[in-house]
C-alpha angles and dihedrals in degrees: 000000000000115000085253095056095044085059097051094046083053101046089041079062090052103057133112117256084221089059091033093101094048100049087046091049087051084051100058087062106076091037111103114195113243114233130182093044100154110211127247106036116239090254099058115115088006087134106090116246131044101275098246089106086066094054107041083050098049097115090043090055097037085054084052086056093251105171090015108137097233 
């Protein structure tokens, strides 16, 4: 995450419930809505097999640490 974004996530956090609807009013301006987005994206499924590998061996991969913050 940039420095700038960094500082909006932290001053989002600092205001007031009461000012929250404005500024997120404010906000929605300069948002403009993404269209043409096909789904799914062109990487999805990209992995071979069907998934179901994954899932019948989740306790195997769970014991090997898989997902553990090392």
């Amino acid at each position: 995450m940039s420095g700038e974004r960094e500082e909006l996530a932290r001053l989002v956090e600092e205001i007031p419930d009461e000012q929250v609807p404005r500024a997120l009013a404010e906000m929605r301006k300069h948002l403009r809505p993404v269209r043409n987005r096909p789904w799914p994206p062109a990487w999805f499924g990209s992995a071979p097999g069907d998934g179901t590998a994954v899932g019948a061996n989740s306790e195997e991969h769970l014991a090997d640490g898989f997902g553990q913050y090392k």
